[in-house]
PDB file of N, CA, C and O in Angstrom:
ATOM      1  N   UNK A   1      29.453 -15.120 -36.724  1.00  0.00           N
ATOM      2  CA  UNK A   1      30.093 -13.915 -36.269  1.00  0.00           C
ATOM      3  C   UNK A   1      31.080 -14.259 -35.163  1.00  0.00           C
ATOM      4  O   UNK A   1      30.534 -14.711 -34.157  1.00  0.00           O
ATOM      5  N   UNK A   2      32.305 -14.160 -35.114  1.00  0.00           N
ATOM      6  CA  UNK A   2      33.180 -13.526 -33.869  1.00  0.00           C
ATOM      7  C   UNK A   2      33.334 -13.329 -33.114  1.00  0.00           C
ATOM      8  O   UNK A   2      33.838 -12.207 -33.067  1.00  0.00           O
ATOM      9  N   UNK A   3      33.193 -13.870 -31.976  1.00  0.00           N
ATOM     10  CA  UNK A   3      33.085 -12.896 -30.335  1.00  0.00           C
ATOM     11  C   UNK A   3      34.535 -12.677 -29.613  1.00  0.00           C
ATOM     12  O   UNK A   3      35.561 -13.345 -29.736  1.00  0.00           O
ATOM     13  N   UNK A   4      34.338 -11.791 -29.006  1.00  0.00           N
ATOM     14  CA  UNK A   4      35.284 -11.338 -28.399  1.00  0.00           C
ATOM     15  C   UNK A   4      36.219 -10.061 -28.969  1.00  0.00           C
ATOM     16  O   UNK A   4      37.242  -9.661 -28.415  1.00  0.00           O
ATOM     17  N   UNK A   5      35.763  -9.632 -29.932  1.00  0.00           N
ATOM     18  CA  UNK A   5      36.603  -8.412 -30.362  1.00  0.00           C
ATOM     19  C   UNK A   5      36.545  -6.887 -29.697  1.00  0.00           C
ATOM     20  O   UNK A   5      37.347  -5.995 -29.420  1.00  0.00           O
ATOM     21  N   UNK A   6      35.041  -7.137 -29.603  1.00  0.00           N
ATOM     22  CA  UNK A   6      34.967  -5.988 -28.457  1.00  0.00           C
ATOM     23  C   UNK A   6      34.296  -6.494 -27.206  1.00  0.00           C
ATOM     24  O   UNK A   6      34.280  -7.683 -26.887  1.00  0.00           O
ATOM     25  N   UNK A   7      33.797  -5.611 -26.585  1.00  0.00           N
ATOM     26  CA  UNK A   7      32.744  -5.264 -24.978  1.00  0.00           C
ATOM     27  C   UNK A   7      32.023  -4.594 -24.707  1.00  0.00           C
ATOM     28  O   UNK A   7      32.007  -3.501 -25.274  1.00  0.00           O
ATOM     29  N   UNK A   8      31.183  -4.864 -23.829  1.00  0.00           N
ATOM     30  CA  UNK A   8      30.599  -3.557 -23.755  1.00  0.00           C
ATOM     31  C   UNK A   8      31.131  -2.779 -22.896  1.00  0.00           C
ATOM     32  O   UNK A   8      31.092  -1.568 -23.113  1.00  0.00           O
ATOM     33  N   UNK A   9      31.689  -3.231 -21.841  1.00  0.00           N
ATOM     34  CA  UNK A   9      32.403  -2.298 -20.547  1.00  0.00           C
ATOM     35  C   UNK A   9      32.959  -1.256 -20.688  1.00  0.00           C
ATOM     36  O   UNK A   9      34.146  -1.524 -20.874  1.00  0.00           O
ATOM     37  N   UNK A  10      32.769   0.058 -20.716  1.00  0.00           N
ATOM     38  CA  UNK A  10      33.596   1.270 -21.058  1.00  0.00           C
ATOM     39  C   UNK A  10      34.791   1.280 -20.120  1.00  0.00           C
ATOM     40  O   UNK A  10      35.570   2.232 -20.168  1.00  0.00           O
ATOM     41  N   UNK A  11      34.981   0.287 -19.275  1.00  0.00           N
ATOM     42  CA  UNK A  11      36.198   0.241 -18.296  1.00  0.00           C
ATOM     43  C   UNK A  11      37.338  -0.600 -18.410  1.00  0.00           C
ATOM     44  O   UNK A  11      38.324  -0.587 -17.673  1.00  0.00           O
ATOM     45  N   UNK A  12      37.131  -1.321 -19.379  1.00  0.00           N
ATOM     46  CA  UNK A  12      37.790  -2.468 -19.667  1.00  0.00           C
ATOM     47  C   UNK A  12      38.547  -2.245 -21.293  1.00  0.00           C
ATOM     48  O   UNK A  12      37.682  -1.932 -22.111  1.00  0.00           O
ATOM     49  N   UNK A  13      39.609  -2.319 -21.755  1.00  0.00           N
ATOM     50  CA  UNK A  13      39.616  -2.397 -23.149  1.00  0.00           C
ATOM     51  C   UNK A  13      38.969  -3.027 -24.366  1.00  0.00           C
ATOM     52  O   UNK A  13      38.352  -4.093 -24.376  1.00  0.00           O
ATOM     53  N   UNK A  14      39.191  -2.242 -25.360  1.00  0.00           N
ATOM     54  CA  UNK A  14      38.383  -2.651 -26.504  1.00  0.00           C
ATOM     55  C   UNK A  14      36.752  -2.618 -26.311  1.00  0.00           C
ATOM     56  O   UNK A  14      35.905  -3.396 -26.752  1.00  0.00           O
ATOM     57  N   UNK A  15      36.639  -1.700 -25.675  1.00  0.00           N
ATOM     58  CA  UNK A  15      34.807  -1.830 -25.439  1.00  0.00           C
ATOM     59  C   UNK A  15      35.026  -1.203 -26.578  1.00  0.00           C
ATOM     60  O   UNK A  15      36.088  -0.905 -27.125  1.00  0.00           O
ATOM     61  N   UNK A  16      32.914  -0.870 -27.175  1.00  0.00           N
ATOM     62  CA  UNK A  16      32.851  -0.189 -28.369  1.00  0.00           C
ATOM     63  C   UNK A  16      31.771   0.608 -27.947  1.00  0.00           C
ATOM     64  O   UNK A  16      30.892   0.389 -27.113  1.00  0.00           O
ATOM     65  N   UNK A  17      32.096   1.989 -28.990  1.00  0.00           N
ATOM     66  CA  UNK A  17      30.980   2.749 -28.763  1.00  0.00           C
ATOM     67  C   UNK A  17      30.451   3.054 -30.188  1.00  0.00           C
ATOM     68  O   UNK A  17      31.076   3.200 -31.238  1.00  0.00           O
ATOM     69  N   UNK A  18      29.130   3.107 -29.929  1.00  0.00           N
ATOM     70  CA  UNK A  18      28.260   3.850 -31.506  1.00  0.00           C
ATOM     71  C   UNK A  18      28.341   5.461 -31.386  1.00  0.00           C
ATOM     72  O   UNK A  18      28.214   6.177 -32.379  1.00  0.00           O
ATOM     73  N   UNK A  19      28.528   5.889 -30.295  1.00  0.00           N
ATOM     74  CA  UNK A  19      28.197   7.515 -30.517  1.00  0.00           C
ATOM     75  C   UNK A  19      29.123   8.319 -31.093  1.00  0.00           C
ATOM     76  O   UNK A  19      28.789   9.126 -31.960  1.00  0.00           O
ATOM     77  N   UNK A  20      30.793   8.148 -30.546  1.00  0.00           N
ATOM     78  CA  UNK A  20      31.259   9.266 -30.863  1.00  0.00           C
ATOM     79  C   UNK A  20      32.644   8.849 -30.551  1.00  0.00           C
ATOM     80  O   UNK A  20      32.479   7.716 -30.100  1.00  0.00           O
ATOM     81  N   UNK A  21      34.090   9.133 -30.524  1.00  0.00           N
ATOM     82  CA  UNK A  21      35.409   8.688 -30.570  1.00  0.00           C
ATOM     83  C   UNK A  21      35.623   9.695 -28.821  1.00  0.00           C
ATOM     84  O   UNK A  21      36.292  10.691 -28.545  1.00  0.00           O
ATOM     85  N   UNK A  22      34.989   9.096 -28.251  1.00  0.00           N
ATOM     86  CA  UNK A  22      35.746   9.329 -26.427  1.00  0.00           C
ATOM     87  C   UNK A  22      37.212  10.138 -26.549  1.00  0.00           C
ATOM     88  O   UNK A  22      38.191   9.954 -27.272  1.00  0.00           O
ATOM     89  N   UNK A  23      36.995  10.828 -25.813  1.00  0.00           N
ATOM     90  CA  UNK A  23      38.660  11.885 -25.526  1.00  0.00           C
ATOM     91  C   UNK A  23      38.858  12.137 -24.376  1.00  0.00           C
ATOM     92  O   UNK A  23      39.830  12.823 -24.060  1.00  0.00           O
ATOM     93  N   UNK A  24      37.684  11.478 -23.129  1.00  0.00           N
ATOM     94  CA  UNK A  24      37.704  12.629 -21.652  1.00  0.00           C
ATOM     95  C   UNK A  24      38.860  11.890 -20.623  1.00  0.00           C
ATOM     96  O   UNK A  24      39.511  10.904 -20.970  1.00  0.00           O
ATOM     97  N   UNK A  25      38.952  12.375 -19.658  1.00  0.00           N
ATOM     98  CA  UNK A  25      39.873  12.281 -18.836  1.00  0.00           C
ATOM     99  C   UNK A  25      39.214  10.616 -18.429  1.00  0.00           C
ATOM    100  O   UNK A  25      38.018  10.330 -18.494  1.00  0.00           O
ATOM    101  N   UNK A  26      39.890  10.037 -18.174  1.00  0.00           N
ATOM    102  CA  UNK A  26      39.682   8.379 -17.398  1.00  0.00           C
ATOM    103  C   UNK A  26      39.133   7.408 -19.093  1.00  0.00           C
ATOM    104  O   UNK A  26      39.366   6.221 -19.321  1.00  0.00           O
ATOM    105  N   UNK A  27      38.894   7.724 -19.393  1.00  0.00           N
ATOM    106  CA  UNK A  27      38.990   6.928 -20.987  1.00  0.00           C
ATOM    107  C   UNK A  27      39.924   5.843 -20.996  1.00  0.00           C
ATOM    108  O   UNK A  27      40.991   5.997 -20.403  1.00  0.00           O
ATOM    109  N   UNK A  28      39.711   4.929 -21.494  1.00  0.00           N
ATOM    110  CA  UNK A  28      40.393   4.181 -21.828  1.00  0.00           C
ATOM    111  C   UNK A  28      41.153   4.053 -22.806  1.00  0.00           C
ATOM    112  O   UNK A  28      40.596   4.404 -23.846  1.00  0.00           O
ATOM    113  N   UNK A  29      42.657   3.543 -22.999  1.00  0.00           N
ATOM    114  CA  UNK A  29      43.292   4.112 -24.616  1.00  0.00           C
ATOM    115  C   UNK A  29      42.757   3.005 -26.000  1.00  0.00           C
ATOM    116  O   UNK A  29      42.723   3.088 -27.228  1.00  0.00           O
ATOM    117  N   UNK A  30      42.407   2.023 -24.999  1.00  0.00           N
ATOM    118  CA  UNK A  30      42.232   0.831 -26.263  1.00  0.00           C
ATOM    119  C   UNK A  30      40.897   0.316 -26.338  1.00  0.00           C
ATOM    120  O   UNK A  30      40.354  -0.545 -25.646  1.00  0.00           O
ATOM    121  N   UNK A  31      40.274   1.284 -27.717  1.00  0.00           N
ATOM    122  CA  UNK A  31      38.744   1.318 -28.348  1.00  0.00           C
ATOM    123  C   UNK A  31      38.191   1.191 -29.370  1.00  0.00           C
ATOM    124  O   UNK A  31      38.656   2.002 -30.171  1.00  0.00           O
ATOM    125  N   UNK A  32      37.654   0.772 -29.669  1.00  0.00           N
ATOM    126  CA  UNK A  32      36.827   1.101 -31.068  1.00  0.00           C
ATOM    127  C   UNK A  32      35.774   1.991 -31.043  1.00  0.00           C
ATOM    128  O   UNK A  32      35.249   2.048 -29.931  1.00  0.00           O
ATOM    129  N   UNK A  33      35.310   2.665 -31.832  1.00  0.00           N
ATOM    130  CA  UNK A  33      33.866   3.834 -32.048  1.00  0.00           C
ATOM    131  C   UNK A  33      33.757   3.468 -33.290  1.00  0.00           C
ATOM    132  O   UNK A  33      34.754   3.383 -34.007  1.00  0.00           O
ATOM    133  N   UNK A  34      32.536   3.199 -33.722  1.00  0.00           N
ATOM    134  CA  UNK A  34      31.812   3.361 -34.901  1.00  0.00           C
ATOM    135  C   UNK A  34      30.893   4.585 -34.976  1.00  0.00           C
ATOM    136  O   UNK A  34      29.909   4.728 -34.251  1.00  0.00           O
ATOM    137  N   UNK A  35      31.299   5.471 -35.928  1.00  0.00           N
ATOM    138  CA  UNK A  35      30.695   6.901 -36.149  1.00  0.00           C
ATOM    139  C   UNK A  35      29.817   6.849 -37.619  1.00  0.00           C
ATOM    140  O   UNK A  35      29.903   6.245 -38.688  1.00  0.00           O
ATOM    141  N   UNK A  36      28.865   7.930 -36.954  1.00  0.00           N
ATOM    142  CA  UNK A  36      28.400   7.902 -38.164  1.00  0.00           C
ATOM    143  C   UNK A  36      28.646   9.687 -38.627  1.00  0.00           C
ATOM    144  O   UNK A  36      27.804  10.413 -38.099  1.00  0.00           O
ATOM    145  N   UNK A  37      29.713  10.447 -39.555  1.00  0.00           N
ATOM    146  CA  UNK A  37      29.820  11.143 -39.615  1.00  0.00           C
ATOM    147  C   UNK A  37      28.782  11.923 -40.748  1.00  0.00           C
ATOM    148  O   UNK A  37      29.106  12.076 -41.926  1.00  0.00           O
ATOM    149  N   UNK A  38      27.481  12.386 -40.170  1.00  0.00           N
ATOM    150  CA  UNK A  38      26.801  12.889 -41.335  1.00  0.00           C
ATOM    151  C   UNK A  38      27.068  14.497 -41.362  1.00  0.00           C
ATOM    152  O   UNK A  38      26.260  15.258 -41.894  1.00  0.00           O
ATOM    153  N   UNK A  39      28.276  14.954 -40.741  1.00  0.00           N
ATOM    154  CA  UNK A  39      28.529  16.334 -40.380  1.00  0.00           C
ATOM    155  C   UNK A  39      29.734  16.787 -41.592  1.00  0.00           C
ATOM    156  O   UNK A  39      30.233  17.905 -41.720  1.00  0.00           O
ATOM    157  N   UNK A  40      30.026  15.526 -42.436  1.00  0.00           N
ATOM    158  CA  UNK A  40      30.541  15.824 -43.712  1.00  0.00           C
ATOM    159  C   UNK A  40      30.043  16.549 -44.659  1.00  0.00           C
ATOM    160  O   UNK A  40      28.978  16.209 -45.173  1.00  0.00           O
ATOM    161  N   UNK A  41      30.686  17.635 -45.054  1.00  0.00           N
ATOM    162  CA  UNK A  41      30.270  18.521 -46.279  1.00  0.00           C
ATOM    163  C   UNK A  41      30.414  18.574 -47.376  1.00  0.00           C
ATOM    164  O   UNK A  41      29.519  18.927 -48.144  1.00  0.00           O
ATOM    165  N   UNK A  42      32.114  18.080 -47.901  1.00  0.00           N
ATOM    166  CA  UNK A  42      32.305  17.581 -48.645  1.00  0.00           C
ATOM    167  C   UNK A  42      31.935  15.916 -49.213  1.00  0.00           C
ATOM    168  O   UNK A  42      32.762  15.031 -48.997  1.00  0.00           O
ATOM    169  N   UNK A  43      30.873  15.663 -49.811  1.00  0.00           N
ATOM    170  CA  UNK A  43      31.359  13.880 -49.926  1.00  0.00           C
ATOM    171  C   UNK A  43      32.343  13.097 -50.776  1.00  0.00           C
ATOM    172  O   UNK A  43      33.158  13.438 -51.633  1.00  0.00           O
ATOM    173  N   UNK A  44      32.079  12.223 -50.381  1.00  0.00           N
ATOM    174  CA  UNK A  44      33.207  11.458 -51.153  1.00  0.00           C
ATOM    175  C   UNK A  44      33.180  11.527 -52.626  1.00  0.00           C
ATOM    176  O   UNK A  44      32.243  11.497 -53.424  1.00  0.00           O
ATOM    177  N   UNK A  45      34.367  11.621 -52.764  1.00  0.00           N
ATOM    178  CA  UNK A  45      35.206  11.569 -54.057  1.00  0.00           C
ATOM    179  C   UNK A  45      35.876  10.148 -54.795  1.00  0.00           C
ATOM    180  O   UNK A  45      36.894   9.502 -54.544  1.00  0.00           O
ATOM    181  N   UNK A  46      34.738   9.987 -55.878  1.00  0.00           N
ATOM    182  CA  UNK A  46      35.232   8.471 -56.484  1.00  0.00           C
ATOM    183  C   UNK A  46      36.496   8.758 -58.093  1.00  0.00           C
ATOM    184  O   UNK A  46      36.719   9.680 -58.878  1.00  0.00           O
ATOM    185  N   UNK A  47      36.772   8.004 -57.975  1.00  0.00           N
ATOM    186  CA  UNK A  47      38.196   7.656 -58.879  1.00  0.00           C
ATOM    187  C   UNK A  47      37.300   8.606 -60.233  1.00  0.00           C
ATOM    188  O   UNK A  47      37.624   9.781 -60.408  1.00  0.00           O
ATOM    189  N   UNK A  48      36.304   8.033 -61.025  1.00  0.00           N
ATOM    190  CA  UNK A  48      35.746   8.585 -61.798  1.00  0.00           C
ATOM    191  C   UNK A  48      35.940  10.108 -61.969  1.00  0.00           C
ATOM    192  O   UNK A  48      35.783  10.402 -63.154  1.00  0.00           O
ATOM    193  N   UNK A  49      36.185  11.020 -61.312  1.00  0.00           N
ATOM    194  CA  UNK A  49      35.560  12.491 -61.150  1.00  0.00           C
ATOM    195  C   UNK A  49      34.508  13.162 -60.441  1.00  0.00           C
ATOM    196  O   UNK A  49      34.431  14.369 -60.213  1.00  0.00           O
ATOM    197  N   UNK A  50      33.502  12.024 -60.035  1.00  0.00           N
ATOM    198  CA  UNK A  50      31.933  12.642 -59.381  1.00  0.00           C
ATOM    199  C   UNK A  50      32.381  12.632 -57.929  1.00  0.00           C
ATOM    200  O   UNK A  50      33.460  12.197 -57.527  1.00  0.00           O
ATOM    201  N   UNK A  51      31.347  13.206 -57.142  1.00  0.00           N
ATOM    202  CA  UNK A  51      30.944  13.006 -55.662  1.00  0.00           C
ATOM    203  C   UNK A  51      29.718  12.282 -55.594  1.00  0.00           C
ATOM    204  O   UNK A  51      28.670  12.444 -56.219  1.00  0.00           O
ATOM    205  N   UNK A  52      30.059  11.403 -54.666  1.00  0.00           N
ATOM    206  CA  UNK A  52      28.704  11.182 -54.111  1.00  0.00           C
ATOM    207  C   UNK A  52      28.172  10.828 -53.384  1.00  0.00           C
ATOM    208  O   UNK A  52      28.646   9.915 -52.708  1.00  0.00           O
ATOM    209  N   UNK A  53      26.617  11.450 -53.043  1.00  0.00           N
ATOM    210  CA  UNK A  53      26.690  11.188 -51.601  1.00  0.00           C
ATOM    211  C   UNK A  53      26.170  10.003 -51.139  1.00  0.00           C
ATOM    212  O   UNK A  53      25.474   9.120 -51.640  1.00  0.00           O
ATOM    213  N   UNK A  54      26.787  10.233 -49.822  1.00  0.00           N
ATOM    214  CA  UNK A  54      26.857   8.677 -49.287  1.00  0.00           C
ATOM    215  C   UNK A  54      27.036   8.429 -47.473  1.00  0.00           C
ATOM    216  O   UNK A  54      27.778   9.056 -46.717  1.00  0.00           O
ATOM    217  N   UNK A  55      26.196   7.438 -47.178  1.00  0.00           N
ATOM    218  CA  UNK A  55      26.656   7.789 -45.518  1.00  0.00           C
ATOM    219  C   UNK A  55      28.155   7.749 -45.201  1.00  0.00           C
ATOM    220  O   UNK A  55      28.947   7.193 -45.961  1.00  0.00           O
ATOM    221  N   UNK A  56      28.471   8.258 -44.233  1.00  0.00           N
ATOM    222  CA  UNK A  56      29.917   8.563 -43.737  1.00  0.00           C
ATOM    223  C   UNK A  56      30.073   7.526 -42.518  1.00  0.00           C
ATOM    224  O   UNK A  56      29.920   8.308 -41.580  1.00  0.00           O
ATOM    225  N   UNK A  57      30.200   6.754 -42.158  1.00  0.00           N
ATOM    226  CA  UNK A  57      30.411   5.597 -41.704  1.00  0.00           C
ATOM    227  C   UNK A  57      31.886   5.093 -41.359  1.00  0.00           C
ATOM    228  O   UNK A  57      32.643   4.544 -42.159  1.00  0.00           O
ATOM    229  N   UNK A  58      32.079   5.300 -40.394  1.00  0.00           N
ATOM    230  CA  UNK A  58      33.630   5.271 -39.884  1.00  0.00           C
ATOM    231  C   UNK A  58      34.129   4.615 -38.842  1.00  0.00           C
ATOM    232  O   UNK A  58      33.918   5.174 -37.766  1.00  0.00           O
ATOM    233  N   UNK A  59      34.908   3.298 -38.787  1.00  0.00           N
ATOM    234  CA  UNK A  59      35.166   2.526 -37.680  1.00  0.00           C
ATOM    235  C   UNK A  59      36.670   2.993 -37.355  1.00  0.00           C
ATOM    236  O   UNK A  59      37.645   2.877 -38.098  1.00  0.00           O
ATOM    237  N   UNK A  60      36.612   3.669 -35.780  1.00  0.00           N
ATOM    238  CA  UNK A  60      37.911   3.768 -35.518  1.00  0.00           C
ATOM    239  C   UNK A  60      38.353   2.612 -34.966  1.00  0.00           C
ATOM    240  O   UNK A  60      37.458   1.769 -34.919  1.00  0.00           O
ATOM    241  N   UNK A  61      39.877   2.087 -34.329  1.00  0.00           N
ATOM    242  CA  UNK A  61      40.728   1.844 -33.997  1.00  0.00           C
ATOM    243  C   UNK A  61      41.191   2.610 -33.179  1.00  0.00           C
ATOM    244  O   UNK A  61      41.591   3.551 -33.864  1.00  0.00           O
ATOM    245  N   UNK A  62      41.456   2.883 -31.876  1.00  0.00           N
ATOM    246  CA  UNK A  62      42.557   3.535 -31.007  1.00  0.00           C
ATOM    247  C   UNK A  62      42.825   2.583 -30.027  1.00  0.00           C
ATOM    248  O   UNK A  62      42.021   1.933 -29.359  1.00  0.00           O
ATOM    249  N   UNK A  63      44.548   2.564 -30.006  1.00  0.00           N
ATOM    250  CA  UNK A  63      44.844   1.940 -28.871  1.00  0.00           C
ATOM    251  C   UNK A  63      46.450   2.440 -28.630  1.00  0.00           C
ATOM    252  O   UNK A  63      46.977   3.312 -29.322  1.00  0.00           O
ATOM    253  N   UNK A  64      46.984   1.879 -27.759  1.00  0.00           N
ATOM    254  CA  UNK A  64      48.425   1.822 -27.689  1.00  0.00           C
ATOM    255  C   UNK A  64      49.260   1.017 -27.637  1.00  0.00           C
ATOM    256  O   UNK A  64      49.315  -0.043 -27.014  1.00  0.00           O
ATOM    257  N   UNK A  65      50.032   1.558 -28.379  1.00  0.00           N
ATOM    258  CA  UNK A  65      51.149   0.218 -29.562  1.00  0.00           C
ATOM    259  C   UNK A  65      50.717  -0.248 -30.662  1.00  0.00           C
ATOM    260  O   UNK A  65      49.762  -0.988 -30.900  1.00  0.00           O
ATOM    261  N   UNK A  66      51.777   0.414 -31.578  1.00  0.00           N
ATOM    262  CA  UNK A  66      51.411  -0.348 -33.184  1.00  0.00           C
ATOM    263  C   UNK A  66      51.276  -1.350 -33.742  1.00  0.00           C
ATOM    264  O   UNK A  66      51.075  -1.511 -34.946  1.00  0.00           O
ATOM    265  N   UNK A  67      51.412  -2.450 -32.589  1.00  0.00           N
ATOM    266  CA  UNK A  67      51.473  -4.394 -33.312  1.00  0.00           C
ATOM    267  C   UNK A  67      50.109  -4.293 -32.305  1.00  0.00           C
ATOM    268  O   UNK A  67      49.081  -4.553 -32.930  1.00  0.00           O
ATOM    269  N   UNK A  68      49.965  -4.080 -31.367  1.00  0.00           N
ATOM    270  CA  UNK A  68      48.128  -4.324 -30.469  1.00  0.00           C
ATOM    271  C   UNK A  68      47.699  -3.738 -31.900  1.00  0.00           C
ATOM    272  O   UNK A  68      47.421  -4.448 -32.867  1.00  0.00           O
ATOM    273  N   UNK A  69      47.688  -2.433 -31.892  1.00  0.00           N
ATOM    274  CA  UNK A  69      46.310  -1.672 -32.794  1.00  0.00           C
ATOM    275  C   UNK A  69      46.414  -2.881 -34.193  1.00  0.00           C
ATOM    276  O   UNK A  69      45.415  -3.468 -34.607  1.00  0.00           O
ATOM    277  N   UNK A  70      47.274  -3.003 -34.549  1.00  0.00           N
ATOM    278  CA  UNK A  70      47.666  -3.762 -35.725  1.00  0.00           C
ATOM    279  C   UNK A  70      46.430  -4.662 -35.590  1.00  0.00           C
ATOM    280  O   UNK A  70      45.348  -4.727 -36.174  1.00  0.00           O
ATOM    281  N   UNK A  71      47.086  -5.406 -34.476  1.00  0.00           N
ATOM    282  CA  UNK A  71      46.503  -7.049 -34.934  1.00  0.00           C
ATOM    283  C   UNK A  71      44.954  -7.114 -34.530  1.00  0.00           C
ATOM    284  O   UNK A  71      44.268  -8.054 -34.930  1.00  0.00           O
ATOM    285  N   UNK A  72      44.347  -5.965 -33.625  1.00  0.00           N
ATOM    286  CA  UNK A  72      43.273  -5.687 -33.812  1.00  0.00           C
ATOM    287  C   UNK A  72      42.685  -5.096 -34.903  1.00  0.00           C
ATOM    288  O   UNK A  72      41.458  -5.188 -34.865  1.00  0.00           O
ATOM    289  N   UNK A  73      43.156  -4.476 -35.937  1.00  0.00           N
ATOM    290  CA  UNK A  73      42.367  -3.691 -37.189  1.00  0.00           C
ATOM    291  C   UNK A  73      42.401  -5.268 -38.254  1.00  0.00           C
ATOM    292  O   UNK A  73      41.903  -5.328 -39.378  1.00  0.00           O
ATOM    293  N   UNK A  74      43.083  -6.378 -37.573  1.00  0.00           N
ATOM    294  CA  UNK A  74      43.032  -7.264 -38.648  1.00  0.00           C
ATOM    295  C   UNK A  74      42.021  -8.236 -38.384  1.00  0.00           C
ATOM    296  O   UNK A  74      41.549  -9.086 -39.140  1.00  0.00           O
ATOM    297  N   UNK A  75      41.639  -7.852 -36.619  1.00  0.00           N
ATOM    298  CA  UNK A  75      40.327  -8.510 -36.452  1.00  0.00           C
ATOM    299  C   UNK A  75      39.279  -8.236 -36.446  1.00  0.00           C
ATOM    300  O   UNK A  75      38.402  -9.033 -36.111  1.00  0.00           O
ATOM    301  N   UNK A  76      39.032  -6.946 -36.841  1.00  0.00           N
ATOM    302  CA  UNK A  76      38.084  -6.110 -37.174  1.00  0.00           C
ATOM    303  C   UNK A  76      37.710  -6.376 -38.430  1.00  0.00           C
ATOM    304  O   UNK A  76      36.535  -6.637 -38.688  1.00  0.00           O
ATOM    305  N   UNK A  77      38.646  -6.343 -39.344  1.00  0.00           N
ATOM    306  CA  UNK A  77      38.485  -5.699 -41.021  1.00  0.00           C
ATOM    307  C   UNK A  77      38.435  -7.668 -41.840  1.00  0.00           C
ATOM    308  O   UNK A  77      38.377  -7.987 -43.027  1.00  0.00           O
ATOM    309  N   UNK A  78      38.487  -8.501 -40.675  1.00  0.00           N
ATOM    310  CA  UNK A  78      38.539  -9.825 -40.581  1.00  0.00           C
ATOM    311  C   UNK A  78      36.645 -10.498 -41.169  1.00  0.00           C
ATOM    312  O   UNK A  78      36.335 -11.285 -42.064  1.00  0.00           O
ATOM    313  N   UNK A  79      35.737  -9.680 -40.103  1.00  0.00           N
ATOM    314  CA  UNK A  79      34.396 -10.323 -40.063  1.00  0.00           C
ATOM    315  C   UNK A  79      33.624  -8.707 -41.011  1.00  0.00           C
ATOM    316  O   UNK A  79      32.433  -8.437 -41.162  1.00  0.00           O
ATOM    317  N   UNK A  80      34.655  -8.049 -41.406  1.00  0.00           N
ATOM    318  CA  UNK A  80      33.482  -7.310 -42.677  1.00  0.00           C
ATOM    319  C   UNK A  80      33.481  -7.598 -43.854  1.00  0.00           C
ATOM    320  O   UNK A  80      32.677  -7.065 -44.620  1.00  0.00           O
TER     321      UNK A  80
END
């Protein structure tokens, strides 16, 4: 595995959180959140025609500037 992609420091960039995609005032802009959205109603929709259900599982990306966020979603999407 990888080190260094994230942190834990909520003060520092690129920390990560499991709970929820941060919005409050003093936040940091450059994060990752891994969500688990089970508040989906609709589920997913496969090529086939069906739904089905399935955990909702969602790794954000937020940061600022489109070549940072970039070259971080390539180090992310790198070790899955």
């Amino acid at each position: 595995m990888r080190e260094g992609i994230t942190q834990r420091n909520p003060s520092f960039s690129w920390w990560c959180t499991r709970v929820k995609l941060p919005d409050d005032i003093g936040t940091v802009d450059d994060l990752i959140a891994v969500v688990d959205k089970e508040d989906v109603q609709i589920d997913r929709y496969i090529s086939d025609g069906n739904y089905v259900q399935d955990p909702h599982i969602q790794i954000y990306v937020r940061g600022v500037g489109l070549d940072r966020c970039y070259d971080k979603i390539k180090e992310v999407s790198y070790i899955i």
